[in-house]
PyMOL CGO cylinders between C-alpha atoms (Angstrom):
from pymol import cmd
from pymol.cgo import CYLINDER

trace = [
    CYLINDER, 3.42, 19.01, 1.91, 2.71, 15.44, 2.55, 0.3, 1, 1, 1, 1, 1, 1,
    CYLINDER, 2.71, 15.44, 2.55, 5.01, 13.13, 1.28, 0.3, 1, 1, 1, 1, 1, 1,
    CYLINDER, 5.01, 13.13, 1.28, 4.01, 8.73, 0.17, 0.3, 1, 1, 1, 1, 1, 1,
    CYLINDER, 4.01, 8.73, 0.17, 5.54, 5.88, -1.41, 0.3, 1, 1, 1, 1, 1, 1,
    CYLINDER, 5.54, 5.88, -1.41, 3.48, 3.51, -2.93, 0.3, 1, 1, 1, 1, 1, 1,
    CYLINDER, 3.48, 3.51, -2.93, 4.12, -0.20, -3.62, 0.3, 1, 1, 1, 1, 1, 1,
    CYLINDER, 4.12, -0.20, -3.62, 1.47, -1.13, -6.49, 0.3, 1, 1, 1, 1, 1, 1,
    CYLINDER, 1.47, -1.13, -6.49, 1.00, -5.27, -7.23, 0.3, 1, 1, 1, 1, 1, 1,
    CYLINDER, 1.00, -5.27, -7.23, -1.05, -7.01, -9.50, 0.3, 1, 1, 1, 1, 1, 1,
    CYLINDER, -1.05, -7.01, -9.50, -1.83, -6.96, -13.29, 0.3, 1, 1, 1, 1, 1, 1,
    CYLINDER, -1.83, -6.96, -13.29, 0.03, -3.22, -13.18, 0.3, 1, 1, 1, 1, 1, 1,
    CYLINDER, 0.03, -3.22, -13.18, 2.48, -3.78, -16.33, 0.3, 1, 1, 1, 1, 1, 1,
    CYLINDER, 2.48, -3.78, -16.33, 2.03, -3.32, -20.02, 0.3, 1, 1, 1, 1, 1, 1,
    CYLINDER, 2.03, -3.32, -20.02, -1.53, -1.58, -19.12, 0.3, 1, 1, 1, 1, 1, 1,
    CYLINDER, -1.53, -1.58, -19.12, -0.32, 2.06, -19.60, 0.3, 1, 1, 1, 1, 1, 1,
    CYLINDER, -0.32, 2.06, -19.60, -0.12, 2.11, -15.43, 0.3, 1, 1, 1, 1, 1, 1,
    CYLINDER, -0.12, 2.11, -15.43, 2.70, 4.58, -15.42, 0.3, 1, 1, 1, 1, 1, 1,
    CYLINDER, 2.70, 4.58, -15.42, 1.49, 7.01, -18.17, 0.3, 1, 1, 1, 1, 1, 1,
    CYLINDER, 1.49, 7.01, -18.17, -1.87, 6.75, -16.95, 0.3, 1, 1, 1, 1, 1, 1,
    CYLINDER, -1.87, 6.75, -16.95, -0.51, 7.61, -13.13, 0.3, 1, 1, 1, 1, 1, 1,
    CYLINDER, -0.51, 7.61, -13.13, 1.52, 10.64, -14.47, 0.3, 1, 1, 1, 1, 1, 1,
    CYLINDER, 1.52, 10.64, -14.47, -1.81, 11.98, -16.14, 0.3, 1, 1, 1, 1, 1, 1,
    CYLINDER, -1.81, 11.98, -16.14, -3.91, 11.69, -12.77, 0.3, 1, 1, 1, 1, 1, 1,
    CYLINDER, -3.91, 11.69, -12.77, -0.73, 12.96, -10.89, 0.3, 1, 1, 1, 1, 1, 1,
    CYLINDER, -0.73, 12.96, -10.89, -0.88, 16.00, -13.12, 0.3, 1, 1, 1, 1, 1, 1,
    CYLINDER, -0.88, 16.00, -13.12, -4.57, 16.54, -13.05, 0.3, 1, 1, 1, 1, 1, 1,
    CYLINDER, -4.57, 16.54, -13.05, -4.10, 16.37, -8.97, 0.3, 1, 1, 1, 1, 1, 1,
    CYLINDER, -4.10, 16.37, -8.97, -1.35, 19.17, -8.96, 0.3, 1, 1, 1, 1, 1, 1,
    CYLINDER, -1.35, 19.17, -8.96, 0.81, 15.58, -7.21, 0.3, 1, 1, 1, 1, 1, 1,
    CYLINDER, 0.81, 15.58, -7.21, 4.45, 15.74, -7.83, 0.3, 1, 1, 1, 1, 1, 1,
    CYLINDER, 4.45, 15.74, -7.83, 7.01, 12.40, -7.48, 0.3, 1, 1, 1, 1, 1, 1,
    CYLINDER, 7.01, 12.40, -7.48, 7.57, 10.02, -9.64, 0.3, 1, 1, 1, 1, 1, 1,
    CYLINDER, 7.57, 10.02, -9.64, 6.43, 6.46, -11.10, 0.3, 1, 1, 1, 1, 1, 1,
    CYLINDER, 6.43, 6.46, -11.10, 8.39, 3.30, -12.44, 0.3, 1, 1, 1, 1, 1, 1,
    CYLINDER, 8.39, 3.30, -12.44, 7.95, -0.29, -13.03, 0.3, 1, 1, 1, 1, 1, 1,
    CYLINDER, 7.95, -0.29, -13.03, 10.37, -2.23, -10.46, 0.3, 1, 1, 1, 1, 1, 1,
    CYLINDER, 10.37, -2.23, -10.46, 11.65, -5.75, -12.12, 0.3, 1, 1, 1, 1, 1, 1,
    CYLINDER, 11.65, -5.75, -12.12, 9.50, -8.10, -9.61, 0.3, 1, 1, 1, 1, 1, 1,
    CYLINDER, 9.50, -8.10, -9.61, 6.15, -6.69, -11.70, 0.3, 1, 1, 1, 1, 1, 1,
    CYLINDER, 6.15, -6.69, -11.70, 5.27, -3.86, -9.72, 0.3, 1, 1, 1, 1, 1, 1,
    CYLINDER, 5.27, -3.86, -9.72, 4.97, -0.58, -10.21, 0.3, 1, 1, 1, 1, 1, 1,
    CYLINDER, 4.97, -0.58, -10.21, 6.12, 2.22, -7.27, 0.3, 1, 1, 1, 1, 1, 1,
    CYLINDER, 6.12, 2.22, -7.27, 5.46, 6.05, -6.96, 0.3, 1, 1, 1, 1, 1, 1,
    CYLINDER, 5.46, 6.05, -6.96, 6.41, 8.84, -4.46, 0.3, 1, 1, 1, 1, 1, 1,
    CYLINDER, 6.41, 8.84, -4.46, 4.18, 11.29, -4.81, 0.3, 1, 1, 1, 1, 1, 1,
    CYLINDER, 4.18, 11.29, -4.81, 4.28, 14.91, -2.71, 0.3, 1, 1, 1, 1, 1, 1,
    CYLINDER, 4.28, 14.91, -2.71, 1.02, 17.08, -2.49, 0.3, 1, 1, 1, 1, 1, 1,
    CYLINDER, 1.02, 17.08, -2.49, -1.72, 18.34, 0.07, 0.3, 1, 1, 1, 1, 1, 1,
    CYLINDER, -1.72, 18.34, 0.07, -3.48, 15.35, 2.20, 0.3, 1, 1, 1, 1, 1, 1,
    CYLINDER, -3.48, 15.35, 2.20, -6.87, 15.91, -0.16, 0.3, 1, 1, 1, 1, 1, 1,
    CYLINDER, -6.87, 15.91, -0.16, -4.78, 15.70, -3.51, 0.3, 1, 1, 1, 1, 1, 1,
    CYLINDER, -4.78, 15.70, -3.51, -2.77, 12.56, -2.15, 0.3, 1, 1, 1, 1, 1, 1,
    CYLINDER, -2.77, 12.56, -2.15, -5.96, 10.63, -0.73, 0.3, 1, 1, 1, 1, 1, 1,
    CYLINDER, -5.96, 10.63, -0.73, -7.68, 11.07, -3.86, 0.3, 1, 1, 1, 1, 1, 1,
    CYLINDER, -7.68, 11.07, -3.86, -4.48, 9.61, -5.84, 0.3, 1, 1, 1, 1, 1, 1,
    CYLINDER, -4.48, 9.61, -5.84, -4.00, 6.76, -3.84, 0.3, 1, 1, 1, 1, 1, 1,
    CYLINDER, -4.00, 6.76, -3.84, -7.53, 6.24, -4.08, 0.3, 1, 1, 1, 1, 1, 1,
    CYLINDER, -7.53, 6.24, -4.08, -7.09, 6.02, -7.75, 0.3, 1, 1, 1, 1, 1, 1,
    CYLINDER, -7.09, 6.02, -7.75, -4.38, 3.60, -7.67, 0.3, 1, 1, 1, 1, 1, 1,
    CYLINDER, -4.38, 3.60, -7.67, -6.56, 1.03, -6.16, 0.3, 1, 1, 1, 1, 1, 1,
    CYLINDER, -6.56, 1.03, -6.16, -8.33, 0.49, -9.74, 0.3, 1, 1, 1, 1, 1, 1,
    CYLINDER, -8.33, 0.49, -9.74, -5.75, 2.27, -11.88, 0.3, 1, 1, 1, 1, 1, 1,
    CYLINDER, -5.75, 2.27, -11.88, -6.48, 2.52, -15.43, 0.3, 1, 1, 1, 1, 1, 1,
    CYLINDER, -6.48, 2.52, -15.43, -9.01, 0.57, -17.20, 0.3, 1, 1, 1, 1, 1, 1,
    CYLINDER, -9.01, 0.57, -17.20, -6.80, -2.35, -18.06, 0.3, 1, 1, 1, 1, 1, 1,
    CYLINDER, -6.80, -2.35, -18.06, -5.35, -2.63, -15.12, 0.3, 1, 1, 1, 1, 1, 1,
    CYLINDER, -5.35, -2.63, -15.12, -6.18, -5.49, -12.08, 0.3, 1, 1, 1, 1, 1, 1,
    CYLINDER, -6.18, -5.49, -12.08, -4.76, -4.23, -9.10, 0.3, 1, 1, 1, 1, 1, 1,
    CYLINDER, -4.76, -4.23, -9.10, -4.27, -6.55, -6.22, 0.3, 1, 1, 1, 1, 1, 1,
    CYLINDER, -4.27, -6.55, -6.22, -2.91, -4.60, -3.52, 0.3, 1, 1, 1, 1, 1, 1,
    CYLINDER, -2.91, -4.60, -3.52, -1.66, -0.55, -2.98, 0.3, 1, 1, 1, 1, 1, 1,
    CYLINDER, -1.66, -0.55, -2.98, 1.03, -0.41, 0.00, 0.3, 1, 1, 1, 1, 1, 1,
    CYLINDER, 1.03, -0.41, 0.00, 1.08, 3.01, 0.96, 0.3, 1, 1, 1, 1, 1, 1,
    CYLINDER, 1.08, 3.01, 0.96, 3.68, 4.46, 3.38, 0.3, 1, 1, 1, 1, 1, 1,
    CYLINDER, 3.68, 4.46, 3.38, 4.45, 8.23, 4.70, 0.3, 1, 1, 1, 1, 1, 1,
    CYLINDER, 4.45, 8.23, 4.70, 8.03, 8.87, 4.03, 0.3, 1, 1, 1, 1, 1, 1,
    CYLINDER, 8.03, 8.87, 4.03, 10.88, 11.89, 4.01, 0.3, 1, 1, 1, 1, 1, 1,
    CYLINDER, 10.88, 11.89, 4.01, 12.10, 12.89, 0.32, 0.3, 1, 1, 1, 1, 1, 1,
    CYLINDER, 12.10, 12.89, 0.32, 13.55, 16.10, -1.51, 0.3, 1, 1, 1, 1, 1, 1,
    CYLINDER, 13.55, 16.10, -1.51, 10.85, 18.26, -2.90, 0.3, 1, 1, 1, 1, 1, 1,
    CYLINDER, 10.85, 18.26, -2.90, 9.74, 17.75, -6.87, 0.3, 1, 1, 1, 1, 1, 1,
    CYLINDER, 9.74, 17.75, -6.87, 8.57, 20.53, -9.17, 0.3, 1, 1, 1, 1, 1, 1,
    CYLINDER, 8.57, 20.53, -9.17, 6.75, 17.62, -11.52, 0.3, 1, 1, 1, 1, 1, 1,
    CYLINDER, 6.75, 17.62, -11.52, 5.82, 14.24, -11.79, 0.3, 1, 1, 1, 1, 1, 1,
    CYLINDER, 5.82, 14.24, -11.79, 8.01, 11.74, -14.05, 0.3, 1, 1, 1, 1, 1, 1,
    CYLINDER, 8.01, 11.74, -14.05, 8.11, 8.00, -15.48, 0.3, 1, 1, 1, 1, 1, 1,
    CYLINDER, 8.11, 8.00, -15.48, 11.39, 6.60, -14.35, 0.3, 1, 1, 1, 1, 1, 1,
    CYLINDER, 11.39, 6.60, -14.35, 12.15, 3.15, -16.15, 0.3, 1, 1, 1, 1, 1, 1,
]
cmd.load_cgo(trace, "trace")
């Protein structure tokens, strides 16, 4: 199980980012989490097999249609096992 935390800047607020990250999260079989952070990003950990996880944070890069990402930091980390994915905040 491979395990990221993502750093998401740009336009990435009050454009259904988080609900639209849970959906594609879901559809991917990812587990983690997603929340808006108070400097105007929005951050994820998300656990799942390398295909699953490339293919998310390939998604994050555009994110959903109203969206304007800037930049996706994306860094392998150690966390406790989820069963789902959430929206924290």
């Amino acid at each position: 199980m491979n395990t990221y935390e993502l750093y998401i800047s740009g336009k990435v607020q009050g454009v259904f980012y988080r609900a639209s990250t849970r959906d594609k999260a879901l559809e991917l079989g990812i587990t983690g989490y997603v929340e808006n952070l108070p400097d105007g990003r929005v951050h994820a950990t998300i656990q799942g097999d390398e295909a699953s996880c490339r293919q998310f944070i390939a998604w994050c890069h555009n994110g959903p249609e109203r969206a304007e990402v800037s930049k996706v930091n994306v860094s392998p980390v150690n966390a406790p096992s989820y069963e789902t994915f959430t929206i924290n905040r």
